[in-house]
N, C-alpha and C positions, 0 to 999 in steps of 0.2 A: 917251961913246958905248959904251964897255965896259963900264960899270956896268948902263947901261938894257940893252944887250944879256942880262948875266948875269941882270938883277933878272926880264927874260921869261922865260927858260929855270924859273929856281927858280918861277916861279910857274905854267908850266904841268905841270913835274914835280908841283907841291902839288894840280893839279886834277887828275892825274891818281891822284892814291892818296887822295880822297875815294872811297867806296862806289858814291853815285849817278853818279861822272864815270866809274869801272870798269864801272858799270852800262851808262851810253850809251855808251861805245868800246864795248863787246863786242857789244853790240844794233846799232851803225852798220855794224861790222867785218862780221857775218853779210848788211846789207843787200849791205853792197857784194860778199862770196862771191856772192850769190843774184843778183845781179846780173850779174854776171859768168859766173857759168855758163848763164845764160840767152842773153847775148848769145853765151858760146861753142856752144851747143848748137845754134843757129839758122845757123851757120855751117857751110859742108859742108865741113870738114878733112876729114883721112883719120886726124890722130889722136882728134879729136872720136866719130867715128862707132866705132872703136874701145874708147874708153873708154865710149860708150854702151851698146853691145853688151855689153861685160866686165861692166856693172855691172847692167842687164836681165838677163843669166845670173845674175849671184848672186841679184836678189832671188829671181828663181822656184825659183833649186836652195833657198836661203831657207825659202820660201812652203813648199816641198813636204814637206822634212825635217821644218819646225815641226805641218804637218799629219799627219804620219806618226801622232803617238800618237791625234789626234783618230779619225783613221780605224779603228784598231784596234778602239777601245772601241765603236764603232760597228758592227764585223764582230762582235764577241766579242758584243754583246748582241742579235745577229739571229741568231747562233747557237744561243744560248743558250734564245730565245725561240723559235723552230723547234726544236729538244729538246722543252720544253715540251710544246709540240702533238702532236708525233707523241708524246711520250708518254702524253699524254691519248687521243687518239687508239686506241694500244692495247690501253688498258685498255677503252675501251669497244665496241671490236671485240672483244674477248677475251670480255667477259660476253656480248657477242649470240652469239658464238660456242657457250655453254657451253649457254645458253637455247637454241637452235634444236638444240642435241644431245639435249638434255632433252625438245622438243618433237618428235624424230622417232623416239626410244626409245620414249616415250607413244603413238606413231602406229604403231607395230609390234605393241605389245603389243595394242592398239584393232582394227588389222587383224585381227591371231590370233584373239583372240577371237569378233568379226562373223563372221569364218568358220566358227566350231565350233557357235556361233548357228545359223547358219543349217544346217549339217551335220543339228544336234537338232532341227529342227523340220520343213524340204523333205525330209529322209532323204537326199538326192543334192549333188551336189558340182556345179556349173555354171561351167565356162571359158569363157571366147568369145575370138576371134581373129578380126581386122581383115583382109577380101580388099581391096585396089586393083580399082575396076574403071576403066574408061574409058566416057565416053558414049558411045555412036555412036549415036542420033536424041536428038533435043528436038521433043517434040510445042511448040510455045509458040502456044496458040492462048487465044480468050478466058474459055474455058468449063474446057478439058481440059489441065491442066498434070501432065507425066510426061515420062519420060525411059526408054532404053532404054540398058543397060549391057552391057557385054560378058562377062558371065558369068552362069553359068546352075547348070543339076539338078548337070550334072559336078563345078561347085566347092564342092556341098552348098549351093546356097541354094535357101531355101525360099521359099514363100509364109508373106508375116510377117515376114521379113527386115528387121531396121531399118539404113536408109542413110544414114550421116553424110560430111557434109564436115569433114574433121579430126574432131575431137571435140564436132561441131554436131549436132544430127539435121535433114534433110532431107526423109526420108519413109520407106514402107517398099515391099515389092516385092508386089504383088497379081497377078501373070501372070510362070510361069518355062517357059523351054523348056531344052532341053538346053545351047545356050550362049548363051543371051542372055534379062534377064530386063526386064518391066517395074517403073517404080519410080511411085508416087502422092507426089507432092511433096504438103509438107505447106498448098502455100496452092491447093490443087486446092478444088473447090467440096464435093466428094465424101467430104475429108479431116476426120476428128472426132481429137481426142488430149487424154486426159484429163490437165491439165495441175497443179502446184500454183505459185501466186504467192507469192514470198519478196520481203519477210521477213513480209506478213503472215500466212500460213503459209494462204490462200486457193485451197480446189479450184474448177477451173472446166473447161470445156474449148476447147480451141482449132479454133474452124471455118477452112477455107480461104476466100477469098472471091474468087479467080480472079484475082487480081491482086499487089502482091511483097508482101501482108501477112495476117496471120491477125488472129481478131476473136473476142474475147470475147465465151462465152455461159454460160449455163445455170451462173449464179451464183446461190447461196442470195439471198433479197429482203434487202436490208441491207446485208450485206457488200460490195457493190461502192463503195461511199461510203467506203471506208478503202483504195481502191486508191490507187497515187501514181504517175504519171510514172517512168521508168525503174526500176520494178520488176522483178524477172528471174522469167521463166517456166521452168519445168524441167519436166520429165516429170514426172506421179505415181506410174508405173506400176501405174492401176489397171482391171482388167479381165486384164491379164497380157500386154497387147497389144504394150508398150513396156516397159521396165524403167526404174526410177525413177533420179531425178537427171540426167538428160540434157538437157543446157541449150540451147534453142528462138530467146529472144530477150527483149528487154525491152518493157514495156506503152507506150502513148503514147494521151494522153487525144483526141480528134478529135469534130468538130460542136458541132453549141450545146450539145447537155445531155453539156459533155464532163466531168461528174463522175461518171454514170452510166455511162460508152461507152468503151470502151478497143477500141484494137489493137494488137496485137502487129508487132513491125517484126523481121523475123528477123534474128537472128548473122550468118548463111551468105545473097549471092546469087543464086537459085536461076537467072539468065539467064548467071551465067560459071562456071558449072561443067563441067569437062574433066572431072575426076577424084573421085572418091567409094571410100568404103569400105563392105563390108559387112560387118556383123560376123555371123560364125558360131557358135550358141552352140553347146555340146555339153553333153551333163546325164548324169557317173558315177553310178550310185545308191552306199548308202554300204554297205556287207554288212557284216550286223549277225549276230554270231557269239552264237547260245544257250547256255548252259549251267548246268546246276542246279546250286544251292548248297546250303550244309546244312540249311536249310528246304524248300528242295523247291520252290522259288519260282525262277521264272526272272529271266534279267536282263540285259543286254546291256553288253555290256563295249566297244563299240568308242567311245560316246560316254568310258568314262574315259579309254581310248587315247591319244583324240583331245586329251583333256585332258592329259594325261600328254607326249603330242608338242608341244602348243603351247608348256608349263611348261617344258621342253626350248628349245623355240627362246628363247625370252624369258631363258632365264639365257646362253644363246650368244651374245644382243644384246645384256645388259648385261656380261658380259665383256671382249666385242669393245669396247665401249663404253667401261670401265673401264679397259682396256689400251690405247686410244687417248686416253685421259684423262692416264695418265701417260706416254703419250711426249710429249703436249703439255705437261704440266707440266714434262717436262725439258726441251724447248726452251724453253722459257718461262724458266723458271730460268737455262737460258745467257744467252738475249737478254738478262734484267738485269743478269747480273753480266757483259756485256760494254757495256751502258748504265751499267753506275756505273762500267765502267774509264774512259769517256768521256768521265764527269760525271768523276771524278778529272783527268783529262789538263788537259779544260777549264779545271776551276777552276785546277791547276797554271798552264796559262796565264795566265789572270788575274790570280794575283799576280803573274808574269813582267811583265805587262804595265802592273800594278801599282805597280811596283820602278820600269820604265820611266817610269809617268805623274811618278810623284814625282821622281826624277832631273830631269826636264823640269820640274818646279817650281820644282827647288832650280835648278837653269842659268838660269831665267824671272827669279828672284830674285836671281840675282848677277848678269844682265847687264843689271835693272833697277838696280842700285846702279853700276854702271859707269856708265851712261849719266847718273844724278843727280852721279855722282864727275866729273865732265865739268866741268858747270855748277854744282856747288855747291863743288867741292873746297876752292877758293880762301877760300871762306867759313870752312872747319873745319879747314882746315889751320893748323897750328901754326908762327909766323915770325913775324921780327924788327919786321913790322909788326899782326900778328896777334898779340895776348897771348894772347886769350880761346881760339885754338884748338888742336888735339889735334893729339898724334904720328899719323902714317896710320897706320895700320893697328891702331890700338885699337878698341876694342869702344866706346869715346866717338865718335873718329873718324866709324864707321862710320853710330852713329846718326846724328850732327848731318847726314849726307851724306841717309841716310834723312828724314831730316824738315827736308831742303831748306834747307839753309846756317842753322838756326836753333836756337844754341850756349844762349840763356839759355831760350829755350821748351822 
């Protein structure tokens, strides 16, 4: 009876240090873990619930540390990429910047000029300046369209006056008394204003026709066949009635033969108008100083003056000009060299975080070999039943654990 007792024992010891029989205990031994902690986890202990909670806080403190570097790289490359932009950004603000400097230098120098223009040829100098008036009547009947302003001879307006809303023309003033004048809207029946249509550079004039629009006439034969839809009308200022470039409204084709027939739809409301300006011109003449030269020939000297004062202002604006050039280029110069200390810090970052990623590769990588050192150790460890396997902690060891308990592969 003691023999068959010993002969079971030696024979389940021998099954158990065959490979595949260590194989199924270790694979039974985990069913029955998982077993068991299912049944214990479904039970409402109070040390259950405890060790639940403990180990739900690791995994998320876990989850969060492991995502710490994911997130970094992720902050560092929206940073990096918002730099980017704004610095594209201000290079290209920076050149509009230089262009619209450049293009109101040219607009200076263009003004001066027009002015000296016109000095040599009208001999006078012509200012005008904007009165506010206010309505106080509106004729609005179907025939007679005007209006009655509250200024008059006292505020220097004349008969001729042109009346704009903002910077529209409306009409002009044909009846003044001391303080209050009448004004002829421009869509009165009465109203003629010789107009030119841009862009195709078309003189026409604009009649009123008693109601909110004007209407194209007394166009050259042809020419009206190259009108288009939202065309701009402006003043021509020809006859000297109106002074040119004062902008009316845009064309709009209307009726069957609406290639030949246009009207004009005005800028300006003429049924809500409160308030209107008139402009007052004034005309300096320009006193032209004589004097004989060594020929004996005369000659006027104030057009060189005048040339001489424009050449004056125009070196004062590119000065000014020039000297607001280089204080922008010094600020400019700072901003970068405080964007490269930026782009330096940054990138210092980045290897920081760098340092960091790798770190996290090499910990990824050894506590992937721990977790294989678990399950294969037993395989590549070196013992009295083990020939074929390595001292721990060899650089042999470590692969065989690496490449999963497999000592001759």
């Amino acid at each position: 009876m003691a023999s068959s007792r010993d002969d079971f024992i030696i024979a389940i010891r021998s099954a158990f240090l065959k490979k595949s029989t260590q194989q199924k205990f270790s694979l039974l031994t985990l069913v029955f873990i998982s077993i068991s902690i299912i049944i214990l986890s479904s039970l409402n202990f109070t040390a259950v619930r405890v060790t639940k909670s403990i180990l739900n806080e690791l995994v998320y403190r876990s989850s969060f540390i492991v995502s710490i570097p994911e997130n970094i790289i992720k902050n560092s490359y929206k940073e990096i990429l918002e730099y980017t932009t704004f610095f594209n950004t201000f290079k290209k603000n920076r050149a509009e910047l230089e262009k619209f400097k450049s293009n109101y230098v040219s607009n200076e120098i263009i003004q001066y000029e027009n002015k000296e223009l016109k000095e040599l040829i009208n001999d006078f100098v012509s200012s005008s300046d904007k009165v506010l008036a206010k309505i106080i009547v509106d004729h609005d009947s179907p025939f007679l369209k005007s209006i009655i302003i509250n200024k008059g001879s006292k505020d220097k307006i004349k008969i001729g006056t042109s009346i704009y809303d903002q910077s529209y023309l409306v009409g002009r003033v044909v009846e003044v008394n001391y303080k209050t004048s009448r004004v002829l809207l421009l869509s009165d029946l009465n109203s003629n204003v010789p107009v030119t249509i841009a862009p195709q550079n078309i003189q026409g004039i604009i009649t009123g026709t008693g109601g909110d629009y004007g209407q194209i006439k007394y166009i050259k034969s042809g020419l009206s066949e190259k009108l288009t839809d939202k065309s701009i009308v402006y003043t021509s200022g020809t006859g000297a009635i109106f002074k040119s470039g004062v902008p009316i409204g845009t064309l709009q084709s209307f009726g069957q033969n609406s290639v030949n027939e246009y009207r004009v739809e005005f800028y300006s409301d003429f049924s809500q108008l409160k308030y209107v300006f008139a402009e007052i011109i004034t005309k300096k003449e320009v006193i032209q100083t004589e004097t004989n030269n060594i020929d004996g020939t005369d000659e006027s000297k104030n057009p060189l003056d005048a040339k001489l004062k424009i050449l004056e202002d125009e070196k004062n604006i590119i000065e000014q000009s020039n000297q607001k050039f280089l204080e922008e280029n010094d600020n400019l110069k700072n901003q970068i060299n405080d964007l490269n200390n930026k782009i330096l810090n940054l990138n210092n970052e980045i290897l920081k975080r760098n340092r960091t990623i790798s770190q996290f590769d090499l910990d990824k990588k050894e506590l992937d070999f721990l977790r294989l050192n678990l399950e294969y150790g037993h395989k590549c460890r070196k013992s009295f039943l083990n020939n074929k396997g390595f001292i721990v902690g060899s650089d042999e060891y470590r692969a065989c654990v690496l490449d999963k308990g497999r000592i001759d592969g």
